[in-house]
C-alpha positions as semicolon CSV with decimal commas, in nm:
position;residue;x (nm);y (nm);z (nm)
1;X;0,397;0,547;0,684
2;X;0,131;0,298;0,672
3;X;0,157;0,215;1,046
4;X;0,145;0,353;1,394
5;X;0,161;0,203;1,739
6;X;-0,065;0,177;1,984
7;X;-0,222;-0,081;2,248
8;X;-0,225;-0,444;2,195
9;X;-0,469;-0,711;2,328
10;X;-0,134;-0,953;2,270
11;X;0,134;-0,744;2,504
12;X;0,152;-0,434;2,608
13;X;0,215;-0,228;2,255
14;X;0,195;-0,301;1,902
15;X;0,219;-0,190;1,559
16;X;-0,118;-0,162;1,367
17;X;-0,205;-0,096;0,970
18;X;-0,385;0,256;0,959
19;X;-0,318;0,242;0,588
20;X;-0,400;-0,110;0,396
21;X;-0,070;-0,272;0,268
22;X;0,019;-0,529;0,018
23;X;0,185;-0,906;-0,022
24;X;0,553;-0,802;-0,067
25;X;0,535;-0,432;0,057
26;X;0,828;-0,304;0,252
27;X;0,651;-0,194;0,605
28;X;0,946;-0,001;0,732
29;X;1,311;0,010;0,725
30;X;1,451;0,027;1,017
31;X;1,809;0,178;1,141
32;X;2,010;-0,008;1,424
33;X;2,252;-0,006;1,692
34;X;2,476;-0,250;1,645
35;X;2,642;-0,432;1,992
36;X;2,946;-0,643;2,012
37;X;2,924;-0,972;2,205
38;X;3,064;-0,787;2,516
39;X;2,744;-0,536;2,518
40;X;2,497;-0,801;2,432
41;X;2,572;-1,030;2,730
42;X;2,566;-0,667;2,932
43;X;2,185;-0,584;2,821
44;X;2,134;-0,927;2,840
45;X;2,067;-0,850;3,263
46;X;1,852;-0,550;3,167
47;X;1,501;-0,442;3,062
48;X;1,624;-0,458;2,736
49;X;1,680;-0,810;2,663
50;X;1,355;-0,859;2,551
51;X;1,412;-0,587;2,264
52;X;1,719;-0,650;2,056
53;X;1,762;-0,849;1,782
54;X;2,058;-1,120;1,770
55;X;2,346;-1,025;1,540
56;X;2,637;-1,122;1,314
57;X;2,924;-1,216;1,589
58;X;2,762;-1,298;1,872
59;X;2,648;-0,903;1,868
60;X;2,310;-0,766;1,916
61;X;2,096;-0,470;1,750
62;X;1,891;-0,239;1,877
63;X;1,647;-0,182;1,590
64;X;1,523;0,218;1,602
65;X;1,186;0,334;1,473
66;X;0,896;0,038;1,538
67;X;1,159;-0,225;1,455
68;X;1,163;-0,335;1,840
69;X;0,737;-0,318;1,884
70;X;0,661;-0,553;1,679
71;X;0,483;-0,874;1,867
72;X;0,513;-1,210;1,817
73;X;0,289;-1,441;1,606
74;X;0,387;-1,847;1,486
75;X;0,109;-1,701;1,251
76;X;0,287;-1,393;1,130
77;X;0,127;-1,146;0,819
78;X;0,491;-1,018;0,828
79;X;0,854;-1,077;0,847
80;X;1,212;-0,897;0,927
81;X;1,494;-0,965;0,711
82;X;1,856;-0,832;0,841
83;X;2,032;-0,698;0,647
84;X;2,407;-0,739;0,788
85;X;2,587;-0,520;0,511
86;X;2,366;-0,217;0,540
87;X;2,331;-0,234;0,914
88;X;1,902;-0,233;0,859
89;X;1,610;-0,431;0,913
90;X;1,333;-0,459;0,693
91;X;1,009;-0,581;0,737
92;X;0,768;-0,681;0,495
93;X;0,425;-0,825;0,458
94;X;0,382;-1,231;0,428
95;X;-0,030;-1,127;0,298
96;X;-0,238;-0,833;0,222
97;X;-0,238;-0,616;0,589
98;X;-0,603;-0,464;0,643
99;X;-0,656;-0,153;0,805
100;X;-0,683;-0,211;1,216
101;X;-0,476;-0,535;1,196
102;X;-0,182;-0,578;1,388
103;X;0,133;-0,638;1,236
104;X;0,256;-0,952;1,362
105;X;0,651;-1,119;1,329
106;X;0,765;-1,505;1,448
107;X;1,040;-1,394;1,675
108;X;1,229;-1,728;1,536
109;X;1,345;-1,541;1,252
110;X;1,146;-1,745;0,996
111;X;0,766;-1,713;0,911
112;X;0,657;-2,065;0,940
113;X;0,880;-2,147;1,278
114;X;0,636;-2,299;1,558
115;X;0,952;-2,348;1,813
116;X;0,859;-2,130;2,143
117;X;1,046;-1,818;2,206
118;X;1,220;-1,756;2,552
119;X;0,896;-1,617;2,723
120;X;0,641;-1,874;2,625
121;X;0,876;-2,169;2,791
């Protein structure tokens, strides 16, 4: 892999290139845990909810490996795309990714999004 995590000036943890990577590369591929509506609204009251990803049906994932570390950018050099049938997420890079940069996601589920997320309101 091409990335690890570590601290991040923007919260807490993030991921960083250690290894350059290109326009179009797959990052990572990530597994989840896939909730029905009734577990979402559940973690929805716990440390959690800041973590998951929204789902087909009302659900919610829990992406594993560095799917959940990620930060948030309205400037993103990356982006996830769900992949429903597989039960994955992939990200992939918007730009060339230089060694040290963090790799950054809009949390709106599209690159160019400039809405506010539910912790910058």
């Amino acid at each position: 892999m091409k990335i690890e995590v570590k601290d991040s000036d923007i919260h807490n943890r993030g991921v960083f290139c250690i290894e350059d990577i290109s326009k179009d590369e797959i990052i990572e591929v990530c597994q989840i845990i896939n909730l029905n509506d009734i577990d979402t609204k559940i973690i929805d009251n716990t440390f959690l909810y800041n973590y998951y990803f929204s789902w087909k049906d009302n659900g919610s994932a829990i992406c594993l490996g560095n799917g959940s570390i990620y930060n948030h950018s309205i400037k993103p050099n990356s982006e996830y795309i769900k992949d429903f049938d597989n039960s994955i997420i992939r990200f992939i890079a918007l730009k060339d990714i230089k060694v040290g940069e963090e790799i950054l996601v809009n949390y709106n589920g599209t690159p160019d999004s400039d809405k506010k997320v539910w912790f910058e309101k």
